[in-house]
N, C-alpha and C positions, 0 to 999 in steps of 0.2 A: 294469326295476323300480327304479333308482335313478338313472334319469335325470329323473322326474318326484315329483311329490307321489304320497303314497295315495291320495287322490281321485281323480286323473286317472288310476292305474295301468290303468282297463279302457278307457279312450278311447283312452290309446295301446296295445293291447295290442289295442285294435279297426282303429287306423291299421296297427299293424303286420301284421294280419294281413289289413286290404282291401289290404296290396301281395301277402301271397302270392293271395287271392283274384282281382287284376287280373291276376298272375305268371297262373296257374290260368286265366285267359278267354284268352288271348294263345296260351301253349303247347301245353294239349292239342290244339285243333282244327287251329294251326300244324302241331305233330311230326305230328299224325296226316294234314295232305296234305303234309310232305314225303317222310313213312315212303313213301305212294304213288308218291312220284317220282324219288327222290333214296337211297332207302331207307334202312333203318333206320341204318344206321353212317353216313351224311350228317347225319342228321337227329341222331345222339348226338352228334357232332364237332364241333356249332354249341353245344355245351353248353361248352366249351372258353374260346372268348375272353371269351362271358357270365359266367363264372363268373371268368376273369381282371380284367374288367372291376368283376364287384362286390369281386372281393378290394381292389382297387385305390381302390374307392369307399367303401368300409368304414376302411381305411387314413387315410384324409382325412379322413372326416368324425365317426367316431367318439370321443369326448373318452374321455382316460386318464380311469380309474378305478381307486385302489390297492384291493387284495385288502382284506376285512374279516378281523380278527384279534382282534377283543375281545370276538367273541362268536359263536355259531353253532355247527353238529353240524361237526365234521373227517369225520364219517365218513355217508356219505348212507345206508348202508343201517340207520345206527344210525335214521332217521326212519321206518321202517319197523314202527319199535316203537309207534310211537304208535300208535291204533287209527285214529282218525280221517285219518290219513293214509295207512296199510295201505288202506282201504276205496277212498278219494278214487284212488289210483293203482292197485286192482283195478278199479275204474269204468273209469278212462283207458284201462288195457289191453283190456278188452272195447268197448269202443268204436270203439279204432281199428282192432283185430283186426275187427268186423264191419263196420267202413266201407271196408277196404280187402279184404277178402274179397270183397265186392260190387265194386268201383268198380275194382280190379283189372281183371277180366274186363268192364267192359262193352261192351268193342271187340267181342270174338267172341260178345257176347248181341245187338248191337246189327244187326251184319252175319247172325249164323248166324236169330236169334229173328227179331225184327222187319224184318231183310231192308232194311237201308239202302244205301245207296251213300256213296263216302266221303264226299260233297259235303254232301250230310243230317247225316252221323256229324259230323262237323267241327262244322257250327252247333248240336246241338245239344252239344256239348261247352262252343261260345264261350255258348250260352247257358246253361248250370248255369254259367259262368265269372261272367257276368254278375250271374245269382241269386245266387251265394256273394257279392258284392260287396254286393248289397241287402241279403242275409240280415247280415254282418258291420256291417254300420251303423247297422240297426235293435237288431241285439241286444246292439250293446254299450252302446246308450241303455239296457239297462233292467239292467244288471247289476248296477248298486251296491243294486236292491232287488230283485230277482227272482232273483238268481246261483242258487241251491240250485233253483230253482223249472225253472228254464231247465236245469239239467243234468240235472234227471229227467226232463222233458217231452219236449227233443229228439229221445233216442234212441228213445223210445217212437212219435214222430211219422217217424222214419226206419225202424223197422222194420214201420211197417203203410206206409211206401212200397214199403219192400225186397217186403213179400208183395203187393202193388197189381201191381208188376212182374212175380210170378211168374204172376198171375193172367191179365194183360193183355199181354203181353211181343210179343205179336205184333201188337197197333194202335199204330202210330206216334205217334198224335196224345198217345193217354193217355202212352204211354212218354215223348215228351216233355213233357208237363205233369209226370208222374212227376218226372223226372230233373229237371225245373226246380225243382222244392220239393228231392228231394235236396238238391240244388247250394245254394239257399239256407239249408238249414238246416245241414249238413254242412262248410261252411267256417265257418260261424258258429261251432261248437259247443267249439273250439282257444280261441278267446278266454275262454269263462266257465271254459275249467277253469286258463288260465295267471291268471284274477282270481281264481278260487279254491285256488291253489296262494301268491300275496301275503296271501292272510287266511289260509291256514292255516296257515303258517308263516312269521309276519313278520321272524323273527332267521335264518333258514335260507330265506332265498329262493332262495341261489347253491347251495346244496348241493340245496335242491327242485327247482330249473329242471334241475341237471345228473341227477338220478333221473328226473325228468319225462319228458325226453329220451329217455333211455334206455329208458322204459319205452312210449313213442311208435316207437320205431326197433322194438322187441322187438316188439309188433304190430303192426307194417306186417309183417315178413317173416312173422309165425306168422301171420296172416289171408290174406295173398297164398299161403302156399303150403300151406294147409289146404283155402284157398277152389279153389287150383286143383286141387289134390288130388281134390276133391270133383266136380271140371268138368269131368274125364276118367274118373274110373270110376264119377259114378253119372251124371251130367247137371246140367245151367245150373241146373237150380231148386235142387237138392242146395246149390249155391253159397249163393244166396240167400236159402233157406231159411236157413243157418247164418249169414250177417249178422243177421237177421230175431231168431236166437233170443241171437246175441251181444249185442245192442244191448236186448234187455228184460234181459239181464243187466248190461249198464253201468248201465239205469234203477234197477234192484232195487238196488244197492252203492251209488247217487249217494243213494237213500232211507237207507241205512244210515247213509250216511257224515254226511248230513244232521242226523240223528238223535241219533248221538253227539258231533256239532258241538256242539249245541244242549243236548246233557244235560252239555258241558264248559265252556260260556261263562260264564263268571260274569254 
């Protein structure tokens, strides 16, 4: 956010996020045929030098930048006060609590439901890999005037997928066109709320990016293990179902937050 102008902040914040998108086409279908051969503790242990390797690459190419100190919140949970930013990061957390509540399990939806072999499982994984790359390109062209428009429509358009899949789960064909919109819209949807986290807080980006975070990390682990929760004592739709109703709830709070944006803009 301050290695570029305001203007450009959602182009790169679209480049940054077609690398975790390309990351995302590479590794899932990778880990999931080396899980098959090599198994799972091979396949974690290659995360190792990768992760040496970006340390090392980060190191180098990233330019110092000294801390801001003349202005901004000290304290992140003080932004919390705000209204418009309470709603904006209730959104994120229902969001990613229902994206990953679904996309968590869809190895044992994909094998148990629709009856794949890994060889299938893989491509279609590289291909929602692929779509999230599309999806991340096209929608961060339209964010500097669509941004509010885009984070209500998304999750709305992933949860009549999430129930498309409860519905259909067992024809291949649909399930991958499913999962290919997934995939394009769901890698996409990280970009408008890190461009809507720079307008909603343009003196407190550094203390919003590190709430942001955290509030990203806190729903991956409550949807993973709600969603799994759900996928052993009642069954896979139970799962989906609750991404389904999580994601008309991030829509519902992105209108709110929307709203109170709009009723504070001078």
């Amino acid at each position: 956010m301050r290695l570029l102008p305001a203007d450009l902040v959602p182009k790169g914040l679209a480049l940054l996020n077609a690398g975790n998108a390309i990351a995302a086409t590479i590794a899932a279908p990778l880990g999931s045929f080396l899980g098959a051969y090599v198994g799972w503790r091979g396949a974690f242990f290659m995360v190792v030098p990768l992760g040496l390797l970006a340390l090392v690459w980060q190191w180098i190419s990233l330019p110092a930048l000294a801390p801001r100190r003349d202005r901004g919140t000290a304290n992140v949970f003080t932004l919390l006060g705000r209204l418009h930013v309470a709603l904006g990061m209730a959104s994120i957390l229902f969001f990613f609590m229902g994206q990953f509540a679904l996309f968590t399990y869809l190895r044992p939806f994909l094998e148990q439901v629709t009856q794949l072999d890994i060889a299938d499982l893989s491509a279609i994984l590289l291909v929602m890999g692929l779509a999230g790359v599309a999806g991340t390109w096209c929608i961060g062209h339209l964010l500097n005037k669509r941004l509010f428009s885009i984070l209500i429509v998304i999750p709305i358009i992933m949860a009549l997928l999430a129930a498309g899949l409860v519905l259909f789960g067992a024809a291949p064909i649909l399930v991958s066109l499913l999962l290919s919109a997934w995939g394009f819209f769901g890698t996409a949807a990280p970009v408008g709320w890190g461009t809507w986290l720079t307008r909603a807080m343009p003196d407190d980006a550094e203390a919003g990016g590190g709430l942001q975070v955290a509030v990203i990390q806190l729903a991956i682990t409550a949807g993973a293990a709600t969603g799994g929760f759900l996928f052993d004592a009642v069954g896979w739709w139970s799962t989906f179902a609750l991404s389904a109703g999580l994601l008309c709830g991030s829509s519902l709070l992105a209108v709110a937050a929307w709203r109170v944006n709009r009723s504070i803009q001078p």
